[in-house]
N, C-alpha and C positions, 0 to 999 in steps of 0.2 A: 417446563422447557422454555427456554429465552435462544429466542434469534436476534444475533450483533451482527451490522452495517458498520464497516468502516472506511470510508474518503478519504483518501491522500491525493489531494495537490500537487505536483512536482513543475517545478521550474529549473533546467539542468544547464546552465550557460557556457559548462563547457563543450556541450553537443554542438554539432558543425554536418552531422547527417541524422539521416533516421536508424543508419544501422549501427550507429553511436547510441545510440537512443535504446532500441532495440537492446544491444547485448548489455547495459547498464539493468533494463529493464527485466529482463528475461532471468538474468544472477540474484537480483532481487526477487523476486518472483518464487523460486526455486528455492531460496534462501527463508523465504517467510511461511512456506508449504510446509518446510520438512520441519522447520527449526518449532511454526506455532502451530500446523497442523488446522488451517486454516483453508476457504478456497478462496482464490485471486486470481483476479482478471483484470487486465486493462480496458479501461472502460471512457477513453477518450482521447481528444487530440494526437488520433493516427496517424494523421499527416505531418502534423506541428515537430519541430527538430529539438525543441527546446524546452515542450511542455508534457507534459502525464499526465493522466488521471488514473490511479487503481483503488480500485474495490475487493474491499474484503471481505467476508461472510464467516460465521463462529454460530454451533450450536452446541450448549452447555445445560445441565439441568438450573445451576443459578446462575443472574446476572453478576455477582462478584467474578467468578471464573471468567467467563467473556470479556470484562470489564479489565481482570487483570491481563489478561494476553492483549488487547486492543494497546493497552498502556505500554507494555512492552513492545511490539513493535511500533509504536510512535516515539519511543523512546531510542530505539535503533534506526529507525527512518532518519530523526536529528541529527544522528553522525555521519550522515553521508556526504559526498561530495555534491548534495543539490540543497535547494531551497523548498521548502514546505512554503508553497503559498495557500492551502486548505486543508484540514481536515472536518470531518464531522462522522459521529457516530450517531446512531438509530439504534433502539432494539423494540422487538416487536415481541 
């Protein structure tokens, strides 16, 4: 069994409130649940108008499986209308 961590960074410069912030966040969110079947949570800069942080969590029997879903949504996170200032992945 492999447990995958993964970190996204967001920096959103068109946010101008939190509840800009907010329904950008929550679409995504929703979107990375159903689509990779993953858990996420925001896990920073609650306050901040401009900036995220989410975490994702993945349990697979191999690390290739994990690995390949991590991949894919880093790959969809890229076309968004933000900036990726972090990621990083962990498996334990």
């Amino acid at each position: 069994m492999v447990i995958g961590y993964l970190y996204i960074e967001f920096y959103l410069p068109w946010s101008h409130s939190l509840k800009e912030k907010r329904k950008f966040l929550s679409s995504l969110k929703n979107r990375i649940r159903n689509h990779y079947n993953v858990s996420v949570a925001e896990v920073g800069f609650h306050s901040l108008w401009q900036r995220a942080g989410l975490a994702m969590v993945s349990v697979a029997s191999e690390r290739s499986t994990v690995e390949g879903t991590f991949e894919r949504i880093l790959k969809e996170a890229s076309l968004l209308d933000a900036q990726i200032l972090k990621e990083e992945v962990q498996f334990l």
